[in-house]
DOKOL-561420 format. One record per residue: z, x, y of N, C-alpha, C in turn; residue in one letter. Coordinates in steps of 0.2 Angstrom, whole numbers, plus 5000, padded with zeros to 4 digits. Each point is the difference from the previous one (the first is absolute). Last residue first. Example, Ala and Ser with C-alpha at 12.3 -4.5 7.8 and 13.67 -1.06 7.14 Angstrom:
// residues 2
503550644989500150045006500349965005S
500050024972500049965006500050045006A
***
This chain:
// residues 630
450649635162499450044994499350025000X
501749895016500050075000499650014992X
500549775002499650035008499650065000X
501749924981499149985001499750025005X
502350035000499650044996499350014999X
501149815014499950085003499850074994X
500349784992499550005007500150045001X
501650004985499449994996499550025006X
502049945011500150064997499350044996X
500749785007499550025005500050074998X
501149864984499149985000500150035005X
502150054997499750014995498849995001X
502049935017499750094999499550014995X
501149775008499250025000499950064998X
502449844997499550085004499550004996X
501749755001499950074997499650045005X
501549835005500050045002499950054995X
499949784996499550005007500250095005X
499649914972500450035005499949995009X
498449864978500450075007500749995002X
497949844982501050025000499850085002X
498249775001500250095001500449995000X
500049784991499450065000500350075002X
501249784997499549994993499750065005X
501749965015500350004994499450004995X
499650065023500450014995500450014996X
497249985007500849974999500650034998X
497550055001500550055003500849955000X
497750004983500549975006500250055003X
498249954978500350045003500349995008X
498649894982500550024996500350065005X
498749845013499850054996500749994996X
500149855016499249974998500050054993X
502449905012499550085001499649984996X
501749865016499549984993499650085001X
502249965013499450005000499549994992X
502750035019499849974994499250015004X
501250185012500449934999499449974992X
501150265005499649955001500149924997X
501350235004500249955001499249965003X
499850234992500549994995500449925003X
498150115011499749964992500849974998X
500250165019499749905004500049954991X
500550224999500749975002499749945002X
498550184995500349964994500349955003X
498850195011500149915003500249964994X
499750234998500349985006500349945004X
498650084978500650025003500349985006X
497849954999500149984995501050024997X
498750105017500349955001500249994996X
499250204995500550005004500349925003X
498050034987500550024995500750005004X
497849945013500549944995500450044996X
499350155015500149965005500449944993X
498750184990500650015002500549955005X
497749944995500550014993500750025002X
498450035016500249915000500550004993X
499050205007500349985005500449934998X
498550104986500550024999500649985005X
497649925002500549964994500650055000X
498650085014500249955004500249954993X
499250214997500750025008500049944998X
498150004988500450024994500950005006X
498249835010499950074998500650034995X
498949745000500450065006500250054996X
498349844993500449965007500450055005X
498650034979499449985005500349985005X
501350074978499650045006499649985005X
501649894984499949995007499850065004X
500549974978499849935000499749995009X
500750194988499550004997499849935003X
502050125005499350045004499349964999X
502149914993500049975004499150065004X
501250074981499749934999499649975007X
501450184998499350024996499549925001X
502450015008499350035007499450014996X
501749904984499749965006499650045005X
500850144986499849974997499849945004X
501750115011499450064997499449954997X
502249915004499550025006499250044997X
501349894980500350025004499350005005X
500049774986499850075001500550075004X
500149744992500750064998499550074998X
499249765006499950044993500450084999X
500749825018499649974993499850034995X
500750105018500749965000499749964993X
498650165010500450034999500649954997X
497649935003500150074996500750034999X
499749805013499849994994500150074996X
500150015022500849954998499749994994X
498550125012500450014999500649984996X
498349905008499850034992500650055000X
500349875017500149954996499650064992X
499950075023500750004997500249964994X
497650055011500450044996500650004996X
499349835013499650004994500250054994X
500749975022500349974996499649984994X
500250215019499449954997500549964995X
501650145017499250004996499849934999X
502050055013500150004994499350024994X
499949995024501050025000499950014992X
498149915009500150065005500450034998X
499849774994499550074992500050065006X
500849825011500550004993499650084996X
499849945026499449994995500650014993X
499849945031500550044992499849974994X
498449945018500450055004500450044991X
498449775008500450034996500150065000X
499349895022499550014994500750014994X
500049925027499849954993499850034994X
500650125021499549985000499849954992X
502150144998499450015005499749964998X
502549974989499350015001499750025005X
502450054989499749965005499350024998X
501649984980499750055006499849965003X
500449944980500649965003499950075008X
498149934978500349945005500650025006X
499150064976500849985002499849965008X
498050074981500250005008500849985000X
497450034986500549995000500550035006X
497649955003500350044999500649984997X
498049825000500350065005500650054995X
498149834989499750055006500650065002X
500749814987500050044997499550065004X
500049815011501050044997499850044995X
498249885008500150045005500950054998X
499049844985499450055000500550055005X
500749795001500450064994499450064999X
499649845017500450035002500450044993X
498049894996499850045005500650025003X
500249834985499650054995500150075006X
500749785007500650054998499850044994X
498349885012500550035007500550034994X
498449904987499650055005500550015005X
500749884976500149985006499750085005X
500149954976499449985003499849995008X
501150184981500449955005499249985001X
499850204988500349924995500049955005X
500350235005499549994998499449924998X
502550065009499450025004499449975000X
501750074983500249905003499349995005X
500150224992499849964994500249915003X
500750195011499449995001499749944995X
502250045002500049985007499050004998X
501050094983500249954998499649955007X
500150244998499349974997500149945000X
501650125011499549975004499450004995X
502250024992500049965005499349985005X
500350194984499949914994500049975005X
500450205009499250004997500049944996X
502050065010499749985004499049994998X
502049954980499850075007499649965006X
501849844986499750025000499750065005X
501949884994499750004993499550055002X
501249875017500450064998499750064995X
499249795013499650064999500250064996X
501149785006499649974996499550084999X
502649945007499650075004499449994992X
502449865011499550014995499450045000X
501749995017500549934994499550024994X
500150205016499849945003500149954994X
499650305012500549944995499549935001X
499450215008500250004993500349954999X
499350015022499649954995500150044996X
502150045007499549985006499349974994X
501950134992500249935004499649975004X
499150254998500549974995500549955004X
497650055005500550005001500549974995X
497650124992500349955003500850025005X
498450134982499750005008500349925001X
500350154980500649965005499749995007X
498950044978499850075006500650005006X
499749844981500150074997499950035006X
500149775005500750044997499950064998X
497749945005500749985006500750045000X
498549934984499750075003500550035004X
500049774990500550044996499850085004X
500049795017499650044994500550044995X
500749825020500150054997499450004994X
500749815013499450004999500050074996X
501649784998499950065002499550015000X
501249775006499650034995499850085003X
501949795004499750065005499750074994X
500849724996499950064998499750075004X
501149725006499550044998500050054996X
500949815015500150004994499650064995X
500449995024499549955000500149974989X
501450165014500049945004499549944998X
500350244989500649955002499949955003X
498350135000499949984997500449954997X
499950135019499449935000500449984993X
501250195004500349935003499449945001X
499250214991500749994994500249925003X
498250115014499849974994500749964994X
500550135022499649945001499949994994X
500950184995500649985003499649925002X
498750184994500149974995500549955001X
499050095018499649974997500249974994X
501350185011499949935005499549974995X
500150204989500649955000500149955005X
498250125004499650004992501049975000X
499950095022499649974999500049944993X
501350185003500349945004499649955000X
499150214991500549984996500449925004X
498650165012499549984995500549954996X
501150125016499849955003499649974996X
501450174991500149945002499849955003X
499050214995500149974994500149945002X
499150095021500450034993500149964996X
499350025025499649954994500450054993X
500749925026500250054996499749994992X
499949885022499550065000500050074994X
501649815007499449964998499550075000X
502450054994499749985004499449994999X
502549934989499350075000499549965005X
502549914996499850075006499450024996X
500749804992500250064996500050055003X
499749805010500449984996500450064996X
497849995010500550025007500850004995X
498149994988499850055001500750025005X
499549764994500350044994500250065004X
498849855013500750014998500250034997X
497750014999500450055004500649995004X
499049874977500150085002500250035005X
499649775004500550034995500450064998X
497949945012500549975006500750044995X
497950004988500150065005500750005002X
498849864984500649995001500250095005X
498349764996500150065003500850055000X
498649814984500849995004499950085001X
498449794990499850065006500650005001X
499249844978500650025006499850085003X
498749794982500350075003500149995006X
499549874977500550005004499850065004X
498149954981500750025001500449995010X
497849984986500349945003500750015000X
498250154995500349974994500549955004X
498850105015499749994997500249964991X
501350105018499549965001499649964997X
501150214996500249954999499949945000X
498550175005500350004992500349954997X
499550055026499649984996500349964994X
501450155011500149935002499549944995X
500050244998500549954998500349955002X
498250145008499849994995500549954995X
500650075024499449934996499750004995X
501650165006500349964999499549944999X
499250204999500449984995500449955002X
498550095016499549994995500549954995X
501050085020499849934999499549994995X
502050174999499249985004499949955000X
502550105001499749974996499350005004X
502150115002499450054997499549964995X
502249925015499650055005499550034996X
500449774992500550045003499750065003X
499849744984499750075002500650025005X
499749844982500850015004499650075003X
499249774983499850085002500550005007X
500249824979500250055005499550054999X
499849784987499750085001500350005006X
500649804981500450035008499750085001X
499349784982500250084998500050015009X
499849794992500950034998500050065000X
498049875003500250025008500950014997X
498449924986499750075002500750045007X
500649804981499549995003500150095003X
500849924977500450015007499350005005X
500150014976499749965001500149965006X
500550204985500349995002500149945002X
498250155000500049994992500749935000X
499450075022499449984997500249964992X
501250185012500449935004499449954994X
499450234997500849964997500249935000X
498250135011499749974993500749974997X
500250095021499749935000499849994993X
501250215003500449955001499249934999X
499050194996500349994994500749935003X
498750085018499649954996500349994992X
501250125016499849985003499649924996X
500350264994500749965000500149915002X
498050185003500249954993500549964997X
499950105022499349954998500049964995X
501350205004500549915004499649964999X
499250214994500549984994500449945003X
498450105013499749994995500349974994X
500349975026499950074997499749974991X
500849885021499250005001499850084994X
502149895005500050045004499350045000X
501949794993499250034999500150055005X
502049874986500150035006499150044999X
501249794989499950054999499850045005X
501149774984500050055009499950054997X
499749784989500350064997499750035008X
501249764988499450015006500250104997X
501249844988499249965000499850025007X
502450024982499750045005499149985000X
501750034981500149935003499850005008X
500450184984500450005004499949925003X
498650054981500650004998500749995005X
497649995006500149934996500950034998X
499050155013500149965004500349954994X
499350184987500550035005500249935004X
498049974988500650014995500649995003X
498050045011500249934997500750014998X
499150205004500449995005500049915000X
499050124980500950015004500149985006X
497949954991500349974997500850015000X
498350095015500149955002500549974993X
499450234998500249975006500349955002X
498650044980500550024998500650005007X
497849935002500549954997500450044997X
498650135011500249965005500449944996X
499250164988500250065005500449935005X
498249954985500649994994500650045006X
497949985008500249955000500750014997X
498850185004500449985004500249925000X
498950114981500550035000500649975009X
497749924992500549974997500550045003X
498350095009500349935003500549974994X
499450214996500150015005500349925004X
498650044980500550004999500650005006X
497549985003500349934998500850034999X
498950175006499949945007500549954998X
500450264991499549935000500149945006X
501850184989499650015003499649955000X
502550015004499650004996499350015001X
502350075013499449964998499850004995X
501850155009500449944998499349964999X
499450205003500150004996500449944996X
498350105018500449955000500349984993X
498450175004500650015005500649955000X
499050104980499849955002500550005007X
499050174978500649975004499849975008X
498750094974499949985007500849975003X
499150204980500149925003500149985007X
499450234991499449944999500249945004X
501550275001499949914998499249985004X
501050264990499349965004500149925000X
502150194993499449954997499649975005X
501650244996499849935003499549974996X
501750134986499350015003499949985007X
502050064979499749995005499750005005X
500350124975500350005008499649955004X
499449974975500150055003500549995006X
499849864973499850015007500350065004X
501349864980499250025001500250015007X
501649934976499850025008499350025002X
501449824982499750064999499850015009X
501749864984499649995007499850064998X
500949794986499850074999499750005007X
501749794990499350035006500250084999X
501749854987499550034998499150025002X
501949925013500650064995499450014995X
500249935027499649974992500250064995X
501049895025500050054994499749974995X
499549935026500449994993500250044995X
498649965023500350044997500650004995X
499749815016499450044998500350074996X
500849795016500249994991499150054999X
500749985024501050024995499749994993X
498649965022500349964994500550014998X
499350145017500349955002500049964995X
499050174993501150035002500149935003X
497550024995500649964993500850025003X
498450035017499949934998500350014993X
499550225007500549965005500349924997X
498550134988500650024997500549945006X
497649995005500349954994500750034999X
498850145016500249925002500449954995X
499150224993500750025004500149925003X
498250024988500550004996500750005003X
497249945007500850045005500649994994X
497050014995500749964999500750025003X
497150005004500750055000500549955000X
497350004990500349965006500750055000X
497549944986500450055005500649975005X
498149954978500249965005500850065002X
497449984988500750035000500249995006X
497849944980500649975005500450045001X
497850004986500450045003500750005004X
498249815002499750044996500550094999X
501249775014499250024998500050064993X
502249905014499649954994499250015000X
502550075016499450024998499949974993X
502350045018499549924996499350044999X
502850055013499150024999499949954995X
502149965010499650065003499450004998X
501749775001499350064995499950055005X
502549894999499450015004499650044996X
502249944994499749965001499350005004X
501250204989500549955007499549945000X
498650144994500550035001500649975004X
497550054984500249935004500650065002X
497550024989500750025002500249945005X
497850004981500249995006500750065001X
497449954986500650035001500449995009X
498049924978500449965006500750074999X
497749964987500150055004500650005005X
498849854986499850015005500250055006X
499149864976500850064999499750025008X
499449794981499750035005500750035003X
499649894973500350015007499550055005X
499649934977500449985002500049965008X
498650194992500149954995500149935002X
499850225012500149945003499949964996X
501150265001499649934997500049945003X
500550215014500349974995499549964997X
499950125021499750024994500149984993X
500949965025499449954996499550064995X
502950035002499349985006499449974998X
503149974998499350034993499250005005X
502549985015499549984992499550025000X
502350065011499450035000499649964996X
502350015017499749974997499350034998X
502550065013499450044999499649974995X
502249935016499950014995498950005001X
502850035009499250025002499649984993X
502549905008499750054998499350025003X
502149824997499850055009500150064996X
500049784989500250064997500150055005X
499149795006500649984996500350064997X
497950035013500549995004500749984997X
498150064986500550055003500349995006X
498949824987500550034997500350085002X
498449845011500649964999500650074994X
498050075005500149975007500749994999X
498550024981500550055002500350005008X
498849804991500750034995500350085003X
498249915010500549945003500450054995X
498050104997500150015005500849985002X
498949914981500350055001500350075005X
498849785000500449984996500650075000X
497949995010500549985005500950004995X
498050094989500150035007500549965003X
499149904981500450054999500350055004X
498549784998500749995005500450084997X
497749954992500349975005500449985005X
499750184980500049934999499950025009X
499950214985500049985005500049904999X
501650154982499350015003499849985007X
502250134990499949945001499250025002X
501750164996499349984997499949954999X
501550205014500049934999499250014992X
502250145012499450014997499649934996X
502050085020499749934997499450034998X
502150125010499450014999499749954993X
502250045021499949964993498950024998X
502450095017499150005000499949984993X
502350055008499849985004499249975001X
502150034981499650015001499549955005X
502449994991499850055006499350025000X
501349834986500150065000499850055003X
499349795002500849985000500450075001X
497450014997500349985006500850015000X
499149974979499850075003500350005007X
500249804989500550054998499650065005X
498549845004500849995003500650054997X
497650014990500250045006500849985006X
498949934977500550074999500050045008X
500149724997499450044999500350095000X
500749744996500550025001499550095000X
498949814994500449975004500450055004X
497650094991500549984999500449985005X
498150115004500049904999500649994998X
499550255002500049965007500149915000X
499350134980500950005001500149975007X
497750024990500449925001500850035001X
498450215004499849944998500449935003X
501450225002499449994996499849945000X
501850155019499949954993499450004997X
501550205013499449975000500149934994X
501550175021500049994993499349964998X
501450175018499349974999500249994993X
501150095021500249984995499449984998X
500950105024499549984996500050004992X
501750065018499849924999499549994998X
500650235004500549964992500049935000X
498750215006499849955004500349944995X
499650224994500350035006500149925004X
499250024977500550055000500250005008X
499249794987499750045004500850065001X
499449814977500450025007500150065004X
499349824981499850055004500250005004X
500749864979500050025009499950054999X
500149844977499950055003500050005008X
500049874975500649995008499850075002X
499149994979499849945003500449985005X
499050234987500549995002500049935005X
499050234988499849934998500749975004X
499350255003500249964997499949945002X
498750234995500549975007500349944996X
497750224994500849974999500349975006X
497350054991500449985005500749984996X
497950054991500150045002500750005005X
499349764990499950064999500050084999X
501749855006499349975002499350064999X
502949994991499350015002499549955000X
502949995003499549984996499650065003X
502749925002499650075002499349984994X
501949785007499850074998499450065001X
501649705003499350075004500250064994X
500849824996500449995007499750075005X
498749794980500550065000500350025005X
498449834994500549995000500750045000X
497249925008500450044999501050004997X
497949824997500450025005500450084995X
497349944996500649974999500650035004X
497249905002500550075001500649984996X
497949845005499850074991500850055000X
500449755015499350064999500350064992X
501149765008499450025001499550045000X
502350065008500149934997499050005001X
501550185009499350024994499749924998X
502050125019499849934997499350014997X
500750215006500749964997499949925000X
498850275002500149945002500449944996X
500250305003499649914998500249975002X
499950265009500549935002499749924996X
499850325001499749934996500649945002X
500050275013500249944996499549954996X
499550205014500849985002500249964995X
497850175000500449934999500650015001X
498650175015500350004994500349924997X
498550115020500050044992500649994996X
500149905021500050085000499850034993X
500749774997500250025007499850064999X
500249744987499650085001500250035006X
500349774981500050045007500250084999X
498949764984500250085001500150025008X
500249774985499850025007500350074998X
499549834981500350035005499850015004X
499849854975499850015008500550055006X
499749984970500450005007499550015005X
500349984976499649995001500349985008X
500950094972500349955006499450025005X
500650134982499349944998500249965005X
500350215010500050004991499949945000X
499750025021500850024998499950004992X
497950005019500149974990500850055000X
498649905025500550064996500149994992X
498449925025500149974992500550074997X
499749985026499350024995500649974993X
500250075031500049934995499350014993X
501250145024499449974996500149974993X
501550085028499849974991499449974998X
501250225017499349964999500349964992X
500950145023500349994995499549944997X
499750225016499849935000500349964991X
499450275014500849975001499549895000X
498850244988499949935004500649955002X
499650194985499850055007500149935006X
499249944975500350065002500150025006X
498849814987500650015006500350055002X
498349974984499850035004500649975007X
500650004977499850095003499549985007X
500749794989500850045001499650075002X
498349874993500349975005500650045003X
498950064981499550025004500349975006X
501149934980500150075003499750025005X
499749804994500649985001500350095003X
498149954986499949985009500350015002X
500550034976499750055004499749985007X
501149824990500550064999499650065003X
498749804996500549985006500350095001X
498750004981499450005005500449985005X
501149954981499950095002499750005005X
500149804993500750045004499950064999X
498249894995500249955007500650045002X
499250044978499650035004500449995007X
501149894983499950075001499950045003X
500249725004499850054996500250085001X
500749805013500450034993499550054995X
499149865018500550065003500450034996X
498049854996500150055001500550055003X
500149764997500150054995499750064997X
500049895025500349974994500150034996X
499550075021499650024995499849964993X
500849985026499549964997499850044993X
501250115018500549934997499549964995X
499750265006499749955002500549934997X
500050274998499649964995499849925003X
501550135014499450094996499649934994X
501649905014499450035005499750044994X
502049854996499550024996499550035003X
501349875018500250014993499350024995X
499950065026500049914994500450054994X
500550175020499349974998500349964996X
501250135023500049964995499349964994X
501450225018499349954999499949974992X
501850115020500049974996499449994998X
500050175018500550014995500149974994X
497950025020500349964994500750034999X
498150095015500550015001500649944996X
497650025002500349975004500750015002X
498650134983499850015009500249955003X
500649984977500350055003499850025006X
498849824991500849985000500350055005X
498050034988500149965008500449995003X
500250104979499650055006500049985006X
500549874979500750005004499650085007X
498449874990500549965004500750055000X
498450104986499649955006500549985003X
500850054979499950035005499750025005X
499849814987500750005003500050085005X
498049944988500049965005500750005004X
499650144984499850025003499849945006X
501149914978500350095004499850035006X
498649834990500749975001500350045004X
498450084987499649995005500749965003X
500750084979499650045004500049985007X
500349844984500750045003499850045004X
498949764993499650085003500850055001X
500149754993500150064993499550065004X
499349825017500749994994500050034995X
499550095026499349974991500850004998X
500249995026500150014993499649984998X
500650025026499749984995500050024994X
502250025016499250025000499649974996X
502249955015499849984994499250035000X
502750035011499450045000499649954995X
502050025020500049994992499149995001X
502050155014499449974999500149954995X
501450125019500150014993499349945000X
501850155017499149985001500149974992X
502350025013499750024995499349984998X
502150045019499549974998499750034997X
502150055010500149964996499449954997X
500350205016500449935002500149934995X
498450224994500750015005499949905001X
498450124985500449944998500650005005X
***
């Protein structure tokens, strides 16, 4: 369970209704499979030892003796087994009739938790504050607010509902939640319907993003009566709004690792979690921390969604969230042409066609978007005619403004010499350009629209004052992995064969600054030489800045997403490379200009990343070196 991940199951075995025995041996069955996966949490339906379908069977004598002694065979054969397990059986509190959930740890009950919306059924509501009972041979306490809570792993909290409690408006897993518990354990007994899988798939979807929980669902399996009803064994996990796992056959168990250390992050930035509950019992569990073998899957591209279709809605909603600011921005400054400086790269492409959808929506003709391309001593001809195309093609205005001649006034201006390729010279450049664009845009009534990526500002691979700046920055929102699915997906769509074929080719070439001399017409200075894979940087930027992994945990992650790309040396390299920019280059973030951000997450100065522009990187490169040397 290092770094915050916890394997946890939910289990639905076949069952004979009123078989307690045979019941028992099916649960021990499962939690065996369970323990060679490496399980901590494993979750079974309400009533597992008798079955939801007994009806007035469950009340009888026989039914509860025969639950009570299962009940035992199941607590002894955990023994010896680090896995916090609820099983679900009918309890007689003297004449009152309770539905519980027994949990278990290591050979021993931990507790009886009933159930608390009965509305409709044989059970009656608990209504005491808990007390010390037997289960047969078995002493623990009865107790209806209860948290488990891990001895060595203090973001693991675990509470459980019953049945219809999950339905209620106001359900006992929000207080649980309010009050700290991170893993809600849904003992369900809902039957199978035609919409019960998605239906409830959506509810806990929805509801552990609302609560930024885990939650661990288990319904009743196909050994249940089918008088009635058909029972289909449906066990999910969700966490944070994502389904981890899903299994619905004969024996269902559905596997997955829930990051509790992730969620504690996501409620400190709430502020309204961990409550004091004056009458929540916590009881502890569990051994020293272990690693955990993760199953689930991490996704290089983690600002995407996954699928074809989801993938195009998503850059659609990516492009009008674009175009309907910098509409916005023009209509409010009263301004109808948008200048933009191409450079045949990937982020001025988009920059490029998001202005023409503008002017468009706008109802300005094409030619009010003005493409500058302004090549100089490190431009190819591939990229300037790919930006010339682009433009072209969307009927936009372009201008060819050589600005060398300018530059090596500059150079004389400032005494540096034309052979002197240093910071300065690359830099003269990238601020001549914005200095043309700023004054097109004065002159023509304009907007000098920004191309910047949000990749960009986090690695400060830009000129500060130079194309970090500019009246309006339509990319600001976005990685460089949202910019070129957006660029592809326009591609894909476009009917037009020449500006299909030239954005094919923008996305072909290398990212590029462009401000080196060139040989022989090729691309020469390569962005991802200096700084890495911007693929990488961006799972990067999500692990650490979004999900407020440390270094360590990101390198675990990033081993997993991107073994088949680069070697264990070569993410450290680049980790450390982003932990150290990412520092470095605040001060470009801390005076960024206006942008529409797509994510719940920005580098803006005022609504996003709030830095110091002179804090220290020790701490995270410190971690990497310890890692290195272990």
């Amino acid at each position: 369970m290092k770094d915050g991940f916890v394997k946890v199951a939910a289990a639905a075995p076949v069952i004979r209704v009123a078989d307690c025995d045979y019941n028992a041996a099916r649960v021990i069955d499962a939690i065996e499979n369970a323990n060679r996966a490496g399980v901590k949490v494993l979750v079974f339906p309400e009533l597992t030892l008798t079955g939801v379908t007994c009806g007035d069977l469950v009340a009888h004598r026989v039914v509860l003796d025969g639950a009570s002694h299962s009940l035992e065979k199941v607590v002894r054969a955990s023994e010896g087994k680090d896995m916090l397990i609820f099983v679900g059986l009918p309890y007689a509190h003297g004449a009152r009739l309770l539905s519980v959930a027994a949990v278990i740890f290591d050979g021993e009950l931990l507790g009886l938790v009933p159930r608390e919306n009965v509305k409709g059924t044989l059970f009656a509501a608990y209504e005491g504050e808990g007390e010390f009972v037997t289960v047969g041979e078995l002493e623990t306490v009865l107790c209806p607010n209860t948290l488990f809570c891990h001895n060595s792993l203090g973001d693991l909290r675990v509470a459980v509902e019953l049945g219809a409690d999950r339905d209620e408006i106001l359900s006992p897993a929000v207080s649980y939640a309010l009050e700290g518990a991170t893993v809600i354990a849904q003992m369900a007994s809902f039957p199978e319907t035609v919409s019960s899988e998605a239906e409830a798939a959506g509810e806990i979807r929805a509801l552990s993003r609302r609560l930024k929980c885990g939650i661990v669902l288990a319904a009743p399996g196909r050994g249940e009566s089918s008088t009635d009803n058909s029972y289909s064994g449906l066990c999910l996990v969700a966490e944070n709004g994502e389904l981890l796992a899903e299994s619905e056959y004969a024996d269902a168990l559905a596997v997955s690792e829930i990051d509790v250390q992730h969620l504690t992050t996501l409620r400190r930035r709430d502020g309204g979690f961990d409550l004091p509950g004056d009458d929540l019992c916590r009881v502890y569990w569990g051994e020293a921390l272990s690693d955990t073998a993760l199953t689930r899957r991490y996704s290089k591209h983690p600002h995407l969604p996954d699928g074809e279709e989801a993938l195009g809605k998503y850059c659609e909603r990516m492009l009008d969230i674009q175009v309907s600011g910098l509409v916005r921005r023009m209509e409010f400054a009263h301004l109808d042409h948008c200048v933009v400086g191409i450079s045949g790269g990937v982020d001025s492409t988009l920059a490029v066609m998001v202005s023409a959808m503008a002017v468009k929506r706008m109802g300005l003709p094409s030619t009010n978007v003005i493409a500058c391309t302004m090549p100089c001593f490190g431009t190819s001809s591939r990229t300037k005619s790919n930006a010339i195309v682009v433009s072209e093609q969307l009927g936009a205005e372009v201008r060819v403004i050589d600005i060398s001649k300018s530059v090596y006034q500059h150079f004389d201006d400032i005494g540096h010499a034309h052979d002197d390729y240093s910071v300065a010279y690359e830099n003269a450049q990238a601020r001549e350009r914005t200095q043309v664009l700023m004054d097109i845009a004065n002159k023509c009534n304009g907007l000098d629209v920004g191309t910047e990526d949000l990749s960009e500002y986090i690695d400060g691979w830009c000129t500060y004052n130079g194309d970090h700046t500019s009246m309006y920055d339509v990319n600001i929102g976005m990685t460089k992995t949202q910019v070129r699915a957006a660029v592809s997906h326009i591609a894909a769509k476009t009917d037009d064969k020449i500006l299909k074929a030239a954005l094919y080719d923008v996305l072909d070439c290398p990212v590029t600054p462009e401000l080196l001399p060139i040989h022989d017409d090729l691309i020469e200075q390569k962005s991802e030489d200096a700084v890495g894979s911007y693929s990488l940087q961006d799972f990067f930027t999500h692990k650490i800045l979004i999900c407020g992994f440390d270094p360590i945990k990101t390198m675990r992650l990033a081993k997993l997403a991107y073994a088949d790309e680069f070697t264990d040396e070569e993410l450290l390299r680049w980790l450390k490379s982003y932990c150290t920019r990412l520092f470095t280059q605040q001060f470009k973030r801390s005076c960024l200009m206006d942008g529409p951000s797509v994510e719940n997450f920005s580098v803006s100065p005022r609504t996003g990343l709030h830095m110091p522009s002179d804090g220290e990187s020790a701490l995270f490169l410190r971690m990497l070196e310890e890692y290195e040397k272990a």
